[in-house]
N, C-alpha and C positions, 0 to 999 in steps of 0.2 A: 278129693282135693278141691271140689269144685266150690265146695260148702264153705269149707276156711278162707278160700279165696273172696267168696261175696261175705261173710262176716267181717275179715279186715276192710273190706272196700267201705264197707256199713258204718266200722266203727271212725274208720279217712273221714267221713261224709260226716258224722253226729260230731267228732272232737277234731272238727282243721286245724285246731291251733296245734295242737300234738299231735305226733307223727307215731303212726305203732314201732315198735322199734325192738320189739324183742317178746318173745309167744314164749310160757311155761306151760309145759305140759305135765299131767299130773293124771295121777292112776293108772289102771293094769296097762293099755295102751302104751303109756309112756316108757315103760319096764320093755319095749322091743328093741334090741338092740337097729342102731342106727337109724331109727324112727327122727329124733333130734336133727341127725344133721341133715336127713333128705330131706325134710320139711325146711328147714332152712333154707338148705339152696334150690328148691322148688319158690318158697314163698317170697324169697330175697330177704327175710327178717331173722335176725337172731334169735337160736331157738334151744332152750334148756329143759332139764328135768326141773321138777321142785321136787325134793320128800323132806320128811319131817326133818330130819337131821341136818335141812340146811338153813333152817330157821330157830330151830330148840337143839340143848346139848342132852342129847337123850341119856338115862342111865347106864353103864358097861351092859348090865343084861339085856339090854334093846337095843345095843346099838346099831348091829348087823342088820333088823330087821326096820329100824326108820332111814335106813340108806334108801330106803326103797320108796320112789314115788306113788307105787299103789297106796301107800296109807296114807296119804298127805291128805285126804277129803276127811277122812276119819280122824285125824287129828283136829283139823280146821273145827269138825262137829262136837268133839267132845271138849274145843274150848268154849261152846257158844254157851251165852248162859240162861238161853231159857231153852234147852235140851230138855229132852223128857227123861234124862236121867238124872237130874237135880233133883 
């Protein structure tokens, strides 16, 4: 906890004018149940999953499986476009 705690203080100190205001959390960690809200009221910041399904309207046969914030980095990479699978 110690770590997230001096990373927000880092990111206060580098953007003053903007306040952190809410942490996404994303991959297998995020998938713990009630991970979100202790980090929340530990950190005092608003705190969410992201998975693919909250950013893209995945097809019926994926849908079940981009609920899930473990693939959100895998999604992130296979939109990049100089991927090594281009």
């Amino acid at each position: 906890m110690q770590e997230l705690k001096v990373s927000l203080t880092y990111a206060q100190h580098q953007y003053h004018e903007t306040a952190v205001s809410r942490l996404l959390l994303v991959g297998g960690g995020a998938c713990i149940p009630g991970v979100a809200a202790h980090l929340s009221k530990t950190l005092g910041v608003e705190t969410r999953t992201a998975a693919p399904a909250d950013t893209a309207t995945p097809a019926p046969a994926v849908a079940g499986v981009c609920a899930s914030p473990a693939l959100t980095l895998a999604m992130g990479l296979a939109q990049h476009p100089d991927g090594p699978w281009r």
